[in-house]
N, C-alpha and C positions, 0 to 999 in steps of 0.2 A: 593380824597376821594369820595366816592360813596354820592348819595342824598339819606336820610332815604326814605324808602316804605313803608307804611304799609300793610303789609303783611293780609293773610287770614290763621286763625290757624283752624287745625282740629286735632283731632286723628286717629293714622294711622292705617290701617287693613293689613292683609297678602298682600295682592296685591302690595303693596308699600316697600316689602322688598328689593324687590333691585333696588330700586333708594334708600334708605336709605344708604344699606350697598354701592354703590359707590358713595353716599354725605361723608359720613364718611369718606373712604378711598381720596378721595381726598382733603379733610382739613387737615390729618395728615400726611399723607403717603404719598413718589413720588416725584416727580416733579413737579405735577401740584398745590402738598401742598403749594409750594415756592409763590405761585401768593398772599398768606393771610401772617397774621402774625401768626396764632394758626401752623405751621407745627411742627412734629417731625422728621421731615426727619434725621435730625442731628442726633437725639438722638434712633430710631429707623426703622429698616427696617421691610418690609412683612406686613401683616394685622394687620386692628384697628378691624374690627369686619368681622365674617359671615355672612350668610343667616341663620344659624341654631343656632348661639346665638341670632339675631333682631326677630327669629321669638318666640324664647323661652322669651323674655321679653316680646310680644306682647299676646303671651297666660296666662301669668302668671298672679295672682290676685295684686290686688290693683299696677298695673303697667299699663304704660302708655307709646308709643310714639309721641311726639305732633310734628307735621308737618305744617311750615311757608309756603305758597304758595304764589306767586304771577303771572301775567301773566301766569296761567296754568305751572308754573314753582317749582321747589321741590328748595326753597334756603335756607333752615338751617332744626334741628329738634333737638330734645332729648329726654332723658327717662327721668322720672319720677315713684320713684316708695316709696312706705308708708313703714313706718317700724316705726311703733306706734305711738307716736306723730309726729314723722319727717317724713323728705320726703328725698331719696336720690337722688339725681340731678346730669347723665350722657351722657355719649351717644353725647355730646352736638358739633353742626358742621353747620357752617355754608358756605354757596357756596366760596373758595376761592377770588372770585372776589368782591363779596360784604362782605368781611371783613372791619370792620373799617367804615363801613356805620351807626351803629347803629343798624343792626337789629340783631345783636347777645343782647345786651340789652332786646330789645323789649321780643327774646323768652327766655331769664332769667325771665323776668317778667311774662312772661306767664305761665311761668310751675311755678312758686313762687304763683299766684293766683291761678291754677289749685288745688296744693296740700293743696292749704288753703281752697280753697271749695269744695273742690268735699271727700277730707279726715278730713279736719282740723286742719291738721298738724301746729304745733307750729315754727317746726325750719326747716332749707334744710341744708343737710349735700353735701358734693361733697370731692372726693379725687383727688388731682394735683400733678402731675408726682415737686415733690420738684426744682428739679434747673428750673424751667419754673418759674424763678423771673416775668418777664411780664406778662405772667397769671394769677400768683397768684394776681399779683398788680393789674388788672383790676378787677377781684373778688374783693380783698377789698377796691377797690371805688366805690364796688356796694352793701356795707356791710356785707359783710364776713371777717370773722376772721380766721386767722391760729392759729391753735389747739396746734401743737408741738407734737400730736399724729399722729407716725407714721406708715404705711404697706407696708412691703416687696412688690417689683416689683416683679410678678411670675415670676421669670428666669427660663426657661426651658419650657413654655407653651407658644409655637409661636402663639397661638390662640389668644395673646396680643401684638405680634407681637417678632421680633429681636433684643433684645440691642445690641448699637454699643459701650453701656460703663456700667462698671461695678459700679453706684453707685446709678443707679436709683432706687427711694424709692416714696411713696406716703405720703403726709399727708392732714389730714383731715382739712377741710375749715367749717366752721359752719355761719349762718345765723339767727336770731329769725326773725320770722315773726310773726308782729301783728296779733292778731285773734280779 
């Protein structure tokens, strides 16, 4: 296991699109995903995201991508983005090698304080590809709760990449955050 860092958080600007979109792509996708516990390699091929989706959340209103640095280095980030009282919480990827260190924690926490001050959001909503049982279980020992509300995997939009099996679905994870 890796030693916790603490990291330097910032938000990101267009300049940083593609080191995002190949942070992403290599926590879920590939071979190099295999080096972490988060891959889908199993469960999916081709892209987790573009340049033209990461840049479309970065122009968007009340959204956010927050970027972990450390040693002048890009090792986790996510989106953050408001949807009235809540915050939706995606995007989320951290450097295969520093999985399991802790600092995937750290920037949960940080985008949970981000949308409690910067919007006020009450709760963080997040959607988890369902049979990712050890995913989900890390969320809820970091208090999230599964909904049992669930949304179709767009099949047919490679823009979210390849299914290698036909029964992937999302459900919704919820959190209250004190205000």
């Amino acid at each position: 296991m890796n030693t916790v860092i603490t990291p330097a958080f910032r938000q990101a600007v267009e300049t940083d699109i593609d080191a995002i979109v190949a942070l992403v792509q290599s926590a879920y996708r590939g071979e190099a995903s295999r080096q972490g516990w988060t891959t889908e390699a199993d469960l999916l091929d081709g892209q987790r995201t573009d340049p033209a989706d990461v840049a479309q959340v970065l122009a968007a209103p009340d959204s956010a991508v927050l970027l972990a640095h450390a040693d002048n280095a890009l090792l986790a980030c996510c989106h953050v983005e408001r949807h009235g009282d809540a915050a939706y919480f995606g995007m989320f990827a951290v450097h295969p090698p520093r999985q399991g260190s802790g600092l995937g924690r750290l920037v949960l926490q940080a985008a949970e304080r981000y949308a409690q001050q910067t919007w006020q959001c009450r709760a963080m909503h997040m959607k988890v590809i369902d049979v990712r049982r050890d995913l989900m279980a890390w969320y809820e020992r970091r208090g999230y709760r599964r909904t049992g509300e669930y949304s179709p995997f767009p099949y047919g939009d490679e823009r979210f990449g390849i299914p290698r099996r036909a029964d992937l679905k999302f459900e919704l994870m919820v959190k209250d955050l004190a205000v």
